[in-house]
C-alpha positions in Angstrom: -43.8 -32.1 11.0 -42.7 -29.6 13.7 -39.3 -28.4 14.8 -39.1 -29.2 19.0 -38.3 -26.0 21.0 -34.8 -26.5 21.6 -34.2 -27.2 17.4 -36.4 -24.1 16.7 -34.7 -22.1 19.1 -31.7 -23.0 17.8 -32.6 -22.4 13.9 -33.9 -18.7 15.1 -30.5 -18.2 16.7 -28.5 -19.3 13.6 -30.5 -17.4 11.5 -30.3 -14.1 13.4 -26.5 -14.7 13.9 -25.9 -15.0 10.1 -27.8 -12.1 9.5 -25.5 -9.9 12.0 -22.8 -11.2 9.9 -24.1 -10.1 7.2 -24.8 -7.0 8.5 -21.4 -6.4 9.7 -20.2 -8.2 6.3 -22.1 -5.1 4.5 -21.1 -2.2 7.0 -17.2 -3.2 7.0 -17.2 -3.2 3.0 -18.6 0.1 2.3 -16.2 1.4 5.1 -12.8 -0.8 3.3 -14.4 1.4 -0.2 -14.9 4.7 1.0 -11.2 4.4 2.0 -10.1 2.9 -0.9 -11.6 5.7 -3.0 -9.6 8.0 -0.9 -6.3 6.2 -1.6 -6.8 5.9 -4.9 -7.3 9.8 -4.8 -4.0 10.2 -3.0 -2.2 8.5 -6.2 -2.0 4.8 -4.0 -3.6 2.7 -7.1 -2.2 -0.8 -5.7 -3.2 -0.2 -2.1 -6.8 0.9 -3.4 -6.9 -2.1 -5.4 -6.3 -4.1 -2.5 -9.1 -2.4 -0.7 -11.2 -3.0 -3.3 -10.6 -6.7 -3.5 -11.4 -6.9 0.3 -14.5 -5.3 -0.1 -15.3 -7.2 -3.0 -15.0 -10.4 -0.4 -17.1 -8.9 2.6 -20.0 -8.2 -0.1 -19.5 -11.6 -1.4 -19.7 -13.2 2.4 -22.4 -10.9 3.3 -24.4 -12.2 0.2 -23.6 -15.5 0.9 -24.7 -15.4 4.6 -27.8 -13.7 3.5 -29.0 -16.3 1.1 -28.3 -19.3 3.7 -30.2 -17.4 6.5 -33.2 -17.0 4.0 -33.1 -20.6 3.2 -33.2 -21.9 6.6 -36.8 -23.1 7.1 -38.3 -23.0 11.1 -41.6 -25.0 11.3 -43.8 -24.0 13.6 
């Protein structure tokens, strides 16, 4: 059966925001680990670590947002 416009319309929309997420998800986590890595070269091991654990929680969003975007299905 097909979607009507307005429900496909939407679906494309939902899909395309979760994948800016993502996208944003995946750019603020490699910035959060770059300066982690600096920190933890300054001698700041427990701020790094926090860094790191941030990251580790972007990626994990990103990943997450990814995987429901994929699985949305648009009939046409």
């Amino acid at each position: 059966m097909r979607d009507p416009p307005d429900v496909r319309r939407a679906l494309l929309d939902y899909k395309a925001a979760l994948e800016n997420a993502a996208q944003a998800q995946e750019s603020m986590a490699s910035r959060l680990a770059l300066l982690a890595d600096e920190l933890e070269q300054q001698g700041q091991p427990k701020l790094a670590d926090s860094l790191q654990r941030t990251c580790h929680q972007h990626r994990a969003a990103s990943i997450k947002n990814r995987a429901l975007a994929a699985s949305l299905m648009v009939l046409d």
